[in-house]
C-alpha positions in Angstrom: 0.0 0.0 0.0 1.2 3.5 -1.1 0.3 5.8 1.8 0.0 9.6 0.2 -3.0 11.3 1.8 -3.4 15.0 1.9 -3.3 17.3 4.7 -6.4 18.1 5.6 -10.0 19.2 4.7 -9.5 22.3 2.8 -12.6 24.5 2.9 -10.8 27.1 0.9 -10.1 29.4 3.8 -8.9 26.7 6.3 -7.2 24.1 6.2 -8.8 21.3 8.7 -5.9 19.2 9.3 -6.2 15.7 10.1 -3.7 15.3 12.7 -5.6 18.0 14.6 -9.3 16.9 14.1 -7.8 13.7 15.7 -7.3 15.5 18.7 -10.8 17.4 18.6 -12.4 14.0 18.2 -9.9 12.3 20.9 -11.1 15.2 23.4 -14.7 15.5 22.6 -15.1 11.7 23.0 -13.4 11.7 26.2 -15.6 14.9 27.5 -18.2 12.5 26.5 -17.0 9.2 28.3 -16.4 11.6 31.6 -20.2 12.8 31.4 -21.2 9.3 31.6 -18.8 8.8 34.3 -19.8 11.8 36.6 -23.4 11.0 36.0 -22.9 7.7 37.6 -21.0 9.3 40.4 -23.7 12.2 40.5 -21.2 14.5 40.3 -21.7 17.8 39.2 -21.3 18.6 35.7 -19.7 22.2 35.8 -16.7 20.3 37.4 -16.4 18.4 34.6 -16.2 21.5 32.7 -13.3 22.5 34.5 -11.9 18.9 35.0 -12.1 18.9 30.7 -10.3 22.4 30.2 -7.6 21.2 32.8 -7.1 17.7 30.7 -6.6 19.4 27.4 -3.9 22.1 28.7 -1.9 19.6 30.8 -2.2 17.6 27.8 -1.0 19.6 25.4 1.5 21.8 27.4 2.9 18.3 28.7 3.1 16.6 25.6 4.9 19.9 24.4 7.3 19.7 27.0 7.9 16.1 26.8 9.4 16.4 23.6 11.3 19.6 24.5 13.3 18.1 27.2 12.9 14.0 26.6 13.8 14.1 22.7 15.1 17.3 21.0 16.9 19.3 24.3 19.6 20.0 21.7 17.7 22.0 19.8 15.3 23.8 21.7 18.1 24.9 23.9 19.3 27.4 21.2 15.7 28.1 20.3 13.9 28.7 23.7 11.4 30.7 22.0 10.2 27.6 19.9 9.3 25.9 22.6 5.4 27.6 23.3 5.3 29.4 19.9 4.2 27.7 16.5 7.3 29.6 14.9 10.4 29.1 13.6 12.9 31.8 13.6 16.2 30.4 12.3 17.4 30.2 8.9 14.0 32.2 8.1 11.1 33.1 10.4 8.1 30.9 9.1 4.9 29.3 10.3 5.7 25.6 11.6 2.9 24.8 14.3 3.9 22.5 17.2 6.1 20.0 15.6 6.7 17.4 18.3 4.2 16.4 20.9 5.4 13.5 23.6 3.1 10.6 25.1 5.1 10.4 28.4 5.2 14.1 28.8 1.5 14.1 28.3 1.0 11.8 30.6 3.1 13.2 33.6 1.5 16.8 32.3 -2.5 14.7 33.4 -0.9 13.9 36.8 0.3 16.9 37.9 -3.4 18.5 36.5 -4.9 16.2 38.2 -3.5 16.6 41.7 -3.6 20.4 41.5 -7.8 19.3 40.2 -8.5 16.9 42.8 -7.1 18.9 45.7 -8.7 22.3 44.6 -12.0 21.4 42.5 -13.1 17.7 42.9 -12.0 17.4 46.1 -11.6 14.1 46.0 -8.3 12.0 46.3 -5.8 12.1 43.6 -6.2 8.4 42.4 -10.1 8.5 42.3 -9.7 11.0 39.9 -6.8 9.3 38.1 -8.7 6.2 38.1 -11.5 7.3 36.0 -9.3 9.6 34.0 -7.9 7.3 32.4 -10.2 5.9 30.4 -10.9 8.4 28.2 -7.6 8.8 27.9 -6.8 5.5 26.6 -9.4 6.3 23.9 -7.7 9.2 23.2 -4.4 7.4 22.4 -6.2 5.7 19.9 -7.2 8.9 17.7 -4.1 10.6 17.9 -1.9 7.9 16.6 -4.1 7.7 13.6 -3.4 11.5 13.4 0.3 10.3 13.5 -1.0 7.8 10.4 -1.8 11.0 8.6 0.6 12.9 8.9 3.0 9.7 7.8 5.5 10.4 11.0 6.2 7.9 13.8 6.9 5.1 11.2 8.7 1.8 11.6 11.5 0.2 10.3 11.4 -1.4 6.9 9.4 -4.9 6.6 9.0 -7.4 3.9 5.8 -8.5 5.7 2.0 -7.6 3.9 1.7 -5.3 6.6 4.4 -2.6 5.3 3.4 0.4 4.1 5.0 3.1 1.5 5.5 6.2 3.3 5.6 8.8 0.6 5.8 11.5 2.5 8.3 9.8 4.8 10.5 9.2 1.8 10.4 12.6 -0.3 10.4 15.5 0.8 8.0 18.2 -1.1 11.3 19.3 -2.9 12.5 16.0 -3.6 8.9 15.1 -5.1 9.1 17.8 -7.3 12.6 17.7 -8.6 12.2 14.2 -9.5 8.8 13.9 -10.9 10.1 17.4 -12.7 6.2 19.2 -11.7 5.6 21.8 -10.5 3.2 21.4 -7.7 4.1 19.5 -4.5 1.3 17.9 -4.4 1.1 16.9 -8.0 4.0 15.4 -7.8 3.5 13.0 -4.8 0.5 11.9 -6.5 3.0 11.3 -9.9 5.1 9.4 -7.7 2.4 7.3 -6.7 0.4 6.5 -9.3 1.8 7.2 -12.6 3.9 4.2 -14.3 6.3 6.7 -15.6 7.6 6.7 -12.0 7.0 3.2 -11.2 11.1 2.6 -10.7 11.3 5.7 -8.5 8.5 4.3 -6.3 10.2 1.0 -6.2 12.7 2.5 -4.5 10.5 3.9 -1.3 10.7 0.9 1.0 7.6 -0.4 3.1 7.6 -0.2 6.6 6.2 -1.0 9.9 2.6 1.5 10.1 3.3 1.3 14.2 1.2 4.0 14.5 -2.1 1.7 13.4 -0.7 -1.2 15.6 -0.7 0.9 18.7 -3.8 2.3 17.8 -5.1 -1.1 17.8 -4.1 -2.5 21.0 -5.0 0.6 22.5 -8.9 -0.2 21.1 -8.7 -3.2 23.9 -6.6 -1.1 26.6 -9.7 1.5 26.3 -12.1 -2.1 26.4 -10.3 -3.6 29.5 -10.5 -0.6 31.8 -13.8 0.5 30.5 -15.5 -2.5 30.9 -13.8 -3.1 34.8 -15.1 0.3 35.3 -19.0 -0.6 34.3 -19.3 -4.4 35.1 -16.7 -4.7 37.7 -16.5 -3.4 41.2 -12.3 -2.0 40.3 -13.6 1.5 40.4 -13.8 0.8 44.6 -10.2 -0.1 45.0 -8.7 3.2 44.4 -5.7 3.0 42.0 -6.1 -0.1 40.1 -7.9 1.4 37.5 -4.7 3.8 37.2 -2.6 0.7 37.6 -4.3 -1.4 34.7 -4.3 1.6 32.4 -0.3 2.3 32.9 1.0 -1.1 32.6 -1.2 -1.9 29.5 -0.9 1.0 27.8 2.9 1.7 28.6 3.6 -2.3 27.5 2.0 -2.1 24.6 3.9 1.3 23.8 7.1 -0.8 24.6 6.9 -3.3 22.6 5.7 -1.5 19.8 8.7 0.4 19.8 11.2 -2.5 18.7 9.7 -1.7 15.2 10.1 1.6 14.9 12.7 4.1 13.6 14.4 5.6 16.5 12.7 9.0 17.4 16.1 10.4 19.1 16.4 11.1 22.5 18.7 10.3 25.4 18.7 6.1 23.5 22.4 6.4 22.0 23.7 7.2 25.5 22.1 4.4 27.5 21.5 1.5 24.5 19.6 -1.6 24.7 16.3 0.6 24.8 14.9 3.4 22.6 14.3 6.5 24.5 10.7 5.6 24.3 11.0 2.3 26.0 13.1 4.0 28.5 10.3 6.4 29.4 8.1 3.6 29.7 9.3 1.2 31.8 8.8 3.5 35.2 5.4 3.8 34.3 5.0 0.1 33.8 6.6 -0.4 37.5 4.6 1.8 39.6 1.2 0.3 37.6 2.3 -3.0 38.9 2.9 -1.6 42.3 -0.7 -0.1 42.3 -2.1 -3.0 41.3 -0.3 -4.9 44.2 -1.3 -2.2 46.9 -4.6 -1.0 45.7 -6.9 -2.3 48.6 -4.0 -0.8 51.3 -3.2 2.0 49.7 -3.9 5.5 51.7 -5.8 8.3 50.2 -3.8 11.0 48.6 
C-alpha cells in the first residue's frame, strides 16, 4: 500500500488538518465518556467543565514539553522561543505549528493537572480522579496515533511483511517530489510518484515499513475495552488506584513493545543503548502500575 493522503479538509479558507481533528475527536469523546462517568457518580457537571479544560492544557502543554526536554533538548536549547510558539525563527522566520508532541510528557503533564484538580476542584483524592481519568484517555491514544498515520511520522522500520506500508511523504520530501517527478506542484508530484507508471522505478525505491502508528492504535482499542469494561461491570472502580494501575501497565507495554519496530525518534537512546528513548520512558510507568495494582486495597488516600 502506497500511503499519500493529503493534509487536511481544505474548505478554501482553512485548512482542517487531520492530525488536529484527531485531537478534537480524541477530546470531545473523552468529555463524553467523563459525562457518563460523573453521571454515575452524581457529580456535578460544571466540574467536569473544569476537570475537561484542565485535561486538554496539561495535555498539550505536557506533551509539548515532553518532547522539548525528553527528545530534541539540543535543539530547543538554542531556540527557547520555539518551545510555546508555532514559529520558527532560524534560517527564516516561518509558520511551523507545534512540531513534536510526547506521550510520556503528556501523561506526567495529566498527573500533575490532576492533583492540582483533585485537591482544589473535585475534592476528591488524587487516584479517584486518576482512576476514572484514564479511560478516556486510553481512547484518546487511539485517535491521535491515527493522526500520527496521517501525517505519515512515527513510522517503523522497513518490513518485507504484507503489513508494510509506502510512506511517501516519509520518503520525499515536497522538494524532492518535485525535482524528481520534474512538476511543479508538491502535491502533483507526490500523487505522480504514486500512481503514474512513468515513476514506477522511482516508487520502487520507497521501502515499506512497519505503520506502528495503526498497531498501537489497535491495541489501544482493547486497553480502552479492558478498563472501560472493569469500570461498568466490575467493582475495580472501589479499589482506588487499580484502574490507574491497569491503564499504565497496559498502555505503557503495549507502547514498549511497539517500539522494537520503529525508527528511532532520538532522544537520550544512544547514550544508555539496549532501549529506545521511548522504552526507557516507559518502563517507570509500567513499575509503579504494577505496584498499584499490588497495593490498591491498602493504599492510603492521597
Amino acid at each position: 500500500m502506497v500511503w499519500n493522503p493529503s493534509e487536511g479538509i481544505d474548505l478554501g479558507f482553512f485548512m482542517v488538518r487531520y492530525y488536529s481533528l484527531m485531537f478534537v475527536v480524541a477530546f470531545g469523546l473523552g468529555w463524553y465518556i467523563m459525562k457518563k462517568i460523573f453521571d454515575r457518580e452524581n457529580e456535578p457537571i460544571d466540574k467536569l467543565d473544569s476537570l475537561f479544560i484542565w485535561t486538554v492544557l496539561a495535555t498539550l502543554l505536557g506533551a509539548r514539553l515532553g518532547h522539548v526536554f525528553f527528545y530534541d533538548w539540543e535543539y530547543f536549547r538554542n531556540h527557547l522561543a520555539e518551545i510555546l510558539l508555532p514559529f520558527r525563527f532560524s534560517p527564516k522566520f516561518e509558520f511551523t505549528g507545534f512540531q513534536g508532541l510526547a506521550s510520556h510528557g503528556a501523561a506526567i503533564g495529566i498527573i500533575l493537572a490532576m492533583y492540582f484538580f483533585s485537591k482544589n476542584i473535585m475534592k476528591k483524592p488524587l487516584l479517584w480522579v486518576l482512576d476514572r481519568v484514564v479511560i478516556p484517555v486510553a481512547s484518546g491514544a487511539v485517535f491521535v496515533r491515527i493522526g500520527n498515520f496521517f501525517n505519515s511520522e512515527i513510522v517503523g522500520h522497513e518490513t518485507t511483511s504484507p503489513f508494510g506500508i509506502k510512506f511517501l511523504r516519509d520518503y520525499f520530501s515536497s522538494r524532492d517530489a518535485v525535482n524528481a517527478t520534474k512538476i511543479a506542484n508538491p502535491k502533483e508530484a507526490y500523487n505522480a510518484i504514486a500512481t503514474n507508471p512513468q515513476f514506477a522505478d522511482l516508487l520502487a525505491q520507497v521501502p515499506a515499513k512497519h505503520p506502528t502508528q495503526l498497531y498501537e492504535s489497535f491495541c489501544y482499542i482493547f486497553v480502552f475495552a479492558v478498563l472501560y469494561f472493569m469500570y461498568w461491570k466490575t467493582n475495580a472502580r472501589e479499589k482506588q488506584g487499580y484502574l490507574l494501575g491497569m491503564f499504565l501497565v497496559m498502555l505503557w507495554s503495549v507502547r514498549f513493545v511497539v517500539e522494537f519496530m520503529k525508527e528511532s525518534q532520538g532522544g537520550f537512546e544512544s547514550d544508555l543503548g539496549v532501549f529506545s528513548t521511548g522504552q526507557w520512558l516507559s518502563i517507570p510507568f509500567i513499575i509503579i502500575g504494577f505496584f498499584l495494582i499490588f497495593k490498591s486495597k491498602k493504599m492510603i488516600q492521597i
